[in-house]
Structures are given as structure tokens and as C-alpha cells.
C-alpha positions, 0 to 999 in steps of 0.5 A: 279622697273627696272627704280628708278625714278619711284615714286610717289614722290615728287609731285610738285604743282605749282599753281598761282604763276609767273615765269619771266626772268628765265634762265638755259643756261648752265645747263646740268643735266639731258641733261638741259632745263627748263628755269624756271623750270626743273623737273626729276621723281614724279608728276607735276602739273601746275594750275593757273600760268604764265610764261614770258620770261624765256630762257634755252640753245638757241642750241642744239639737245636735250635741251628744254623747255624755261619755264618747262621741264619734265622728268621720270614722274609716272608710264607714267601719264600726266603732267597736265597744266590747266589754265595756260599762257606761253608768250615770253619764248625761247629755242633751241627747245620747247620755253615753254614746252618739254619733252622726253617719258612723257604725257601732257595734256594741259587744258584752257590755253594760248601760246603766242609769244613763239620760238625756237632758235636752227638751224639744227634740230634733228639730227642736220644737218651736220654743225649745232648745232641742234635744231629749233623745236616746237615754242610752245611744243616740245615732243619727246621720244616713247610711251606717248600722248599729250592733248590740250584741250580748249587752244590757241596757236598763234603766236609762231615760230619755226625755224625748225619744228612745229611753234606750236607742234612738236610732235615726237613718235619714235616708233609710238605708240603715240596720239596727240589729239586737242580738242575745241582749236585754233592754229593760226599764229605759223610758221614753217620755215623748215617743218610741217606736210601736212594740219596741219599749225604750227604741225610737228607729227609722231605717231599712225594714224593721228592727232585727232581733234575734235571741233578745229580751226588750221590755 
């Protein structure tokens, strides 16, 4: 293909396993992040798994994911995670998951105590190292789509936007899609999205919510 990442391998099963204290400050490969995990191309899945106080660079525009970071996936498949908890993990942006241009769907699981660091935003603000956003999930890039279903964020924190889920799709072509879920208690000391507590999104047409809980 135009782009070599896109394989259908290596597929990466992580199940009932348990990441704690991880840390890839430092680690710039790929732009870094992903502080107990870091994933570039193939297939991802995580089932059955914990992640607790795992950290990557705690500034920076660009930099995320605390506890898993994913790029380049498949053919734009969704990374799955299903019956998962991600508690007390930090980042610049993203405190436990973060990605750029790939799908998530997020099934049964739990997102508790999870920051960001960073100050500034994206683009960093003149005199800023940059970052702050998506306490919980920090996704960015153009066309992808993010699934929450079943799941319960709460208190999470972000120091710019989305306390809960910054979602950003460039070129408004993505979905947010909320589903039988609870998002509570996740400020955003900067900014959010008008009517949505703890979400900062742009993409196509609003949020959809269905059967959800978002306060």
C-alpha cells in the first residue's frame, strides 16, 4: 500500500494481564507516549486488563496516552477495549488512552482518577509547552470514530480541554458515539463543549447519545 504500516500484523492480544508504574518519559519514537504501552501499526486489542499509575511525558502538544497509545492501525479498524480499568495514569494529554487518526471502541470498562499534565493546549499557546487535553481519552487526527459503550468514566481531570474525552477530528469527518455509559465529575479547567460536562469534540454533526448519563 501508499502507507507500509498498513498490515494486519503483528496482532497484539493483551488480556487479564496488569500494567502499574510504567513510565516512557523520554521516549520519542514515533512522537512517544504510552506509558505502559505503546503501539505503532498491526491490530490491537485489550480484554480483561488493568492499568494504574503509569505516566509518559508530562508536556508537550502531541505526546499522550499514560497508559496505551496507538497508531497506524489496520485498514482503520478500532482498537477494541472491553472490560478494562485505566486508574490513576497521567500524561501531557490523554491520562490513559491517545491516539491520532485511529478508532476506538471502548466496551464495559472503567476510567477513574486519570490527568493531564501538559499546559498550553494544541497549538500551544505562545509561552506554553503545550498539552492539558482529555483528562481520560485524548484522540485527534481526521477521519476515525470513538465508541463508549457501557463504560464509566468519572473523575478524571484535564488541565485544558475534555476532563473526560477530547475528541478532535480535523477535517470533521468523525463520530463520537455514547452508549449506555456514565461520564461524571471529569472537569475541564479550560474548556468543553457547550452542554457536554467533561467533552471538548469536533466532527460530524453532534455527539450521539443514547441511553447515557453525562454530567
Amino acid at each position: 500500500t501508499s502507507h507500509c504500516q498498513n498490515q494486519d500484523h503483528p496482532a497484539l492480544t493483551i488480556q487479564r494481564m496488569r500494567f502499574t508504574g510504567g513510565d516512557s518519559s523520554g521516549e520519542h519514537v514515533d512522537g512517544g507516549g504510552g506509558g505502559a504501552v505503546f503501539v505503532r501499526g498491526g491490530r490491537v486489542k485489550v480484554l480483561e486488563s488493568t492499568f494504574t499509575n503509569n505516566r509518559c511525558d508530562p508536556v508537550g502538544p502531541d505526546v499522550g496516552g499514560g497508559a496505551l497509545r496507538v497508531l497506524s492501525q489496520y485498514d482503520g479498524l478500532p482498537v477494541i477495549v472491553a472490560t478494562s480499568t485505566f486508574a490513576d495514569n497521567r500524561c501531557s494529554n490523554g491520562g490513559a488512552l491517545s491516539s491520532i487518526g485511529v478508532s476506538w471502541k471502548v466496551i464495559n470498562s472503567v476510567f477513574t482518577g486519570n490527568l493531564t499534565t501538559g499546559d498550553g493546549a494544541n497549538p500551544a499557546r505562545p509561552g506554553t509547552p503545550g498539552g492539558g487535553n482529555g483528562g481520560a481519552i485524548a484522540l485527534d487526527g481526521n477521519t476515525y470514530t470513538l465508541d463508549v459503550i457501557g463504560t464509566s468514566i468519572a473523575g478524571n481531570l484535564a488541565d485544558e480541554g475534555g476532563g473526560a474525552i477530547f475528541f478532535v477530528s480535523n477535517d470533521r469527518t468523525g463520530h463520537l458515539r455514547i452508549d449506555r455509559s456514565e461520564l461524571r465529575d471529569n472537569p475541564s479547567l479550560g474548556f468543553e463543549t457547550r452542554g457536554f460536562p467533561g467533552i471538548f469534540y469536533l466532527g460530524n454533526g453532534p455527539i450521539q447519545v443514547t441511553d447515557s448519563v453525562i454530567r
